[in-house]
N, C-alpha and C positions, 0 to 999 in steps of 0.2 A: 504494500500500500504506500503510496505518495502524499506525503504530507504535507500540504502549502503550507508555508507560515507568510502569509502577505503581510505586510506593516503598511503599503500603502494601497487605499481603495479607491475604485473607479467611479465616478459620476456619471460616466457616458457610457451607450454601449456605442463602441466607434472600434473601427479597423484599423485606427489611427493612435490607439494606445496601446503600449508595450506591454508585450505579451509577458505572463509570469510562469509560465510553463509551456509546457510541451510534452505531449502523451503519446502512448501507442494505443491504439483502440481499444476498451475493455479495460482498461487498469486501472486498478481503485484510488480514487483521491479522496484525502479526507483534506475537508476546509474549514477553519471557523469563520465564522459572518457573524459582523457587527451590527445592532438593530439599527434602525432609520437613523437614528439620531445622534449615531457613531457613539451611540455608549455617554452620553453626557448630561443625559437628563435621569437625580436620582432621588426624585423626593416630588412630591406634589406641589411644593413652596416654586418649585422651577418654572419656570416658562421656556417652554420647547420653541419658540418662535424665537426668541433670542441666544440661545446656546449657538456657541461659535464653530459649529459642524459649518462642512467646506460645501454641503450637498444635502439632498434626499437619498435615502436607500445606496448605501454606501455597496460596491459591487465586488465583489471577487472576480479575478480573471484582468484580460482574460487571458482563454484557455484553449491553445493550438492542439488540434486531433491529426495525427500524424496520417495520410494518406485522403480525407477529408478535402474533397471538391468543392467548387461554384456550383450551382446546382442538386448537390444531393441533399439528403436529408440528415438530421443529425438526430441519435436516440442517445438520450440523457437517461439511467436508471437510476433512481435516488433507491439508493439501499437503507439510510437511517438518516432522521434529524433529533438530534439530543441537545437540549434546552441546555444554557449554558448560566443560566441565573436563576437565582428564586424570585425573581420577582418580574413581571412585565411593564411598559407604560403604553401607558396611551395617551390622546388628548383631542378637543376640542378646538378647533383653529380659525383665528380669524381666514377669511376668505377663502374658505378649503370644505369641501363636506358637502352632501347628497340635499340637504335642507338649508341651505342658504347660500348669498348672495358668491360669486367671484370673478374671477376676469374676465369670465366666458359667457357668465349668466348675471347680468347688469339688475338690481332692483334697488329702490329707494328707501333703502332703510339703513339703520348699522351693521357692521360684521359681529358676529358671536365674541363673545369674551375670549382669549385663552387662556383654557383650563384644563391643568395636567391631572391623570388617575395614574393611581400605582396598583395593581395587582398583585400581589403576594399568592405565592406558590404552598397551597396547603392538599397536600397528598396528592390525588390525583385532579385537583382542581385547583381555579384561580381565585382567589376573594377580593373584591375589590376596599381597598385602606377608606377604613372609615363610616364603609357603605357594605358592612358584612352580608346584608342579604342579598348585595350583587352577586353572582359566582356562576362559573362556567367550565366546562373540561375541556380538559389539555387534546387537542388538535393540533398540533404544529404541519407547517407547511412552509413553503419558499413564496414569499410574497412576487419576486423577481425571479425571470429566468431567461436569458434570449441568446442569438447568437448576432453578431457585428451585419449590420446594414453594407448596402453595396457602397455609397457615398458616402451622406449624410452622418455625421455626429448625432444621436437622440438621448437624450435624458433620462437617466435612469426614473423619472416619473412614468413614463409612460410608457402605454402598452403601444404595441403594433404588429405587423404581419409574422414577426419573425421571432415573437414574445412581447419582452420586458417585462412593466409592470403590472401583469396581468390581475391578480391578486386573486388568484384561483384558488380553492382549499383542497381541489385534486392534484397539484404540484406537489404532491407527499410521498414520505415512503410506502414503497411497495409499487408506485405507480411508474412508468416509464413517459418520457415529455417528450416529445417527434417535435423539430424545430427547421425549417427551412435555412440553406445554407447560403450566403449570398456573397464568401470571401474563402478562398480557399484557406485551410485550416481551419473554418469556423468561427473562430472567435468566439468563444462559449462564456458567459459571466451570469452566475448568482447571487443571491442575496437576500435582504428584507425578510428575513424571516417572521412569521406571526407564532405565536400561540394558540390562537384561537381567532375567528373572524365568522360574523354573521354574511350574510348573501350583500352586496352590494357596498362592505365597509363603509356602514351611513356616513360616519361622521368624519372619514376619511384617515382614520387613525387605527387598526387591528390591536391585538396583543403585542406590539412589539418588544422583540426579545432577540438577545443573539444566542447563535446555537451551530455546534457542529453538524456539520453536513456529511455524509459519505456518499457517493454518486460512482457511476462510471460513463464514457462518454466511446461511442461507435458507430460507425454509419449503418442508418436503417436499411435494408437490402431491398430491394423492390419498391420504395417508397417515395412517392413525389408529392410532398406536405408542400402545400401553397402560403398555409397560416398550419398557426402549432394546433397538435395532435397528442390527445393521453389516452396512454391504455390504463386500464388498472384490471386487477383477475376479473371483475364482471362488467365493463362496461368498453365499449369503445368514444371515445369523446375529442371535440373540433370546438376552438378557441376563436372568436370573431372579436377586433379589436375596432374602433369605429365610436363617431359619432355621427348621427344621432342613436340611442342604444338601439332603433327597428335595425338597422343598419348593422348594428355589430352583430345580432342575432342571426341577422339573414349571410352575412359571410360564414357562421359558424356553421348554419343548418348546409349551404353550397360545400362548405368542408368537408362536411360527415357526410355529404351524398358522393363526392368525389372518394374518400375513404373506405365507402361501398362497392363502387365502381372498381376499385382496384383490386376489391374480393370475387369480383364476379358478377355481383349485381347488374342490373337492367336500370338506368334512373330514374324512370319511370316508375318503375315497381320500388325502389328506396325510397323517392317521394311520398308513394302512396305508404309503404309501410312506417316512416319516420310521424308520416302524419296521424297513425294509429298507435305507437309502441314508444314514441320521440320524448325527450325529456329534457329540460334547461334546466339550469341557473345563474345565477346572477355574480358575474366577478365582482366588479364594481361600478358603480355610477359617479367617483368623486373625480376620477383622474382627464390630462385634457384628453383621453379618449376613454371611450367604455370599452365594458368586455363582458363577452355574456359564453355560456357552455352548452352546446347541442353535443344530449345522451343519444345512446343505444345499447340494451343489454345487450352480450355476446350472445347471449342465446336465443333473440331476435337475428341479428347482424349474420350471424357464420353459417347458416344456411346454404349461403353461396359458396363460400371460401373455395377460394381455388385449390385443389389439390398438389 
C-alpha cells in the first residue's frame, strides 16, 4: 500500500497542478483528507467565514494512473473511509445554502447569520454541542471526487461532467466511482469528506470531518462514462451535474440509459423500464451547479448484460 502524506492541498481540479504521485493501476493508496475548512474551525465560538483556509474542500492529488488515456474511463474503488476526529462541524453561511439568498439567486432581504455547530462523536452516532437531541449516524462518504478537465482550471466547489463536488452519499466504501478521462494520466483528486449528509446538503454545510481514505484507481475496460458513474453491490447509478436541477437530473437519467446500452439494452426498452423501476436523489442544491443520482437495481439492469 502507498501512502500519500501530502502537506500541500489543491483548490482546483486543473491539469495544470503538480502531480503528487504516480501509480500503477490497482494499487492501494491510503490518503488523509482534511475537512473543508482545512482543519481550523474548532469550537462553535468560531466563525468558518473568517478562518484563514487558502480554499473550499481542500483536494488530494493529484493523482497520475500509469497507462490511463484521453478518452477512457477511470474506476476509483474506495475500499475504507475512517473518520479521523471525534468531532465534526458544520455551519450556516452567509450567502451559501438551498434556503436563501447568493450570487446566483439575487433577493431583497439579509444573508443568514454565520453560525458554527460542532458534533461530537458519541459511539456510533453524532450529537450535536449543546442541542443533544440533535443526532444522527455515522455515514461517511467523499464529499469530492473528479479527475482534471481538458483546459479549464474548476474549483474545487463545484461539481461537473467529470465529478468534483458532487456531494453524493454513494461516493462511499464499498462503492466503485467511473469518472471520464479528459488528460492523459487522469489526474485523479479527492476530498471533502462528510460524516453524515441529508439529500441536497440544505444548508450547504455536511458533517464535515477529515478522515483517511483507502481507494485504488484503474481503467474501466469497456466503459465510455460521459458524466460519472457508481456501482455499489445493488444498484447501478449516473451523476448529472447542471443547473437548472430538471437539467442535472435529465443528464443523469441520459447516463444510466447510455450505461444500459452498453449492457445490451435497446433504449427504448431502458426508457420505458427506468421509467417503471428508476430511482433518484438528490446531491445537492447549494453548489454553482446541482447534482442529482438516476438509480437502477442490478436486478432490474442485468437482464441484458452482455455475456
Amino acid at each position: 500500500m502507498i501512502k500519500l502524506d501530502q502537506k500541500e492541498y489543491s483548490f482546483l481540479f486543473s491539469k495544470y497542478e503538480k502531480p503528487v504521485l504516480e501509480v500503477e493501476p490497482g494499487e492501494l493508496i491510503q490518503a488523509s483528507v482534511v475537512d473543508t475548512f482545512s482543519n481550523l474551525v474548532k469550537s462553535v465560538n468560531d466563525k468558518p467565514k473568517q478562518v484563514p483556509r487558502k480554499g473550499p474542500n481542500p483536494q488530494i492529488g493529484p493523482i497520475l494512473v500509469k497507462g490511463i488515456k484521453k478518452g477512457d474511463t477511470l474506476a476509483c474503488h474506495i475500499h475504507s473511509i475512517e473518520l479521523d476526529r471525534d468531532y465534526a462541524v458544520s455551519q450556516i453561511s452567509p450567502m451559501m445554502g438551498g434556503l436563501q439568498q447568493t450570487d446566483l439567486t439575487s433577493m431583497l432581504y439579509e444573508p443568514l447569520e454565520n453560525r458554527c455547530f460542532i458534533w461530537r462523536r458519541v459511539g456510533d452516532e453524532f450529537v450535536c454541542e449543546g442541542h443533544e437531541e440533535m443526532r444522527c449516524p455515522i455515514e461517511p462518504f467523499c464529499g469530492t471526487m473528479a479527475t482534471a478537465p481538458w483546459m479549464e482550471a474548476i474549483s474545487t466547489l463545484v461539481p461537473y461532467n467529470q465529478g468534483g463536488n458532487m456531494d453524493v452519499r454513494d461516493v462511499c466504501a464499498g462503492n466503485t466511482v467511473y469518472l471520464p478521462v479528459a488528460v492523459d494520466g487522469g489526474y485523479f483528486f479527492t476530498g471533502d469528506c462528510h460524516a453524515k449528509q441529508g439529500d441536497g446538503e440544505l444548508c450547504g454545510t455536511a458533517l464535515e470531518i477529515p478522515a483517511t481514505v483507502v481507494f485504488s484507481l484503474e481503467k474501466a475496460e469497456g466503459m465510455n462514462a460521459k458524466n460519472p458513474r457508481i456501482e455499489s453491490p445493488t444498484h447501478y447509478m449516473a451523476v448529472g451535474c447542471a443547473r437548472p436541477l430538471e437539467d442535472a437530473a435529465r443528464i443523469a437519467w441520459v447516463e444510466l440509459i447510455r450505461w444500459l446500452e452498453e449492457k445490451g439494452w435497446d433504449r427504448m426498452l431502458a426508457y420505458q423500464m427506468l421509467t417503471q423501476v428508476g430511482e433518484m436523489s438528490l446531491g445537492n442544491i447549494v453548489d454553482p451547479n446541482y447534482s442529482m443520482v438516476a438509480k437502477i437495481e442490478k436486478k432490474y439492469a442485468d437482464v441484458y448484460l452482455k455475456k
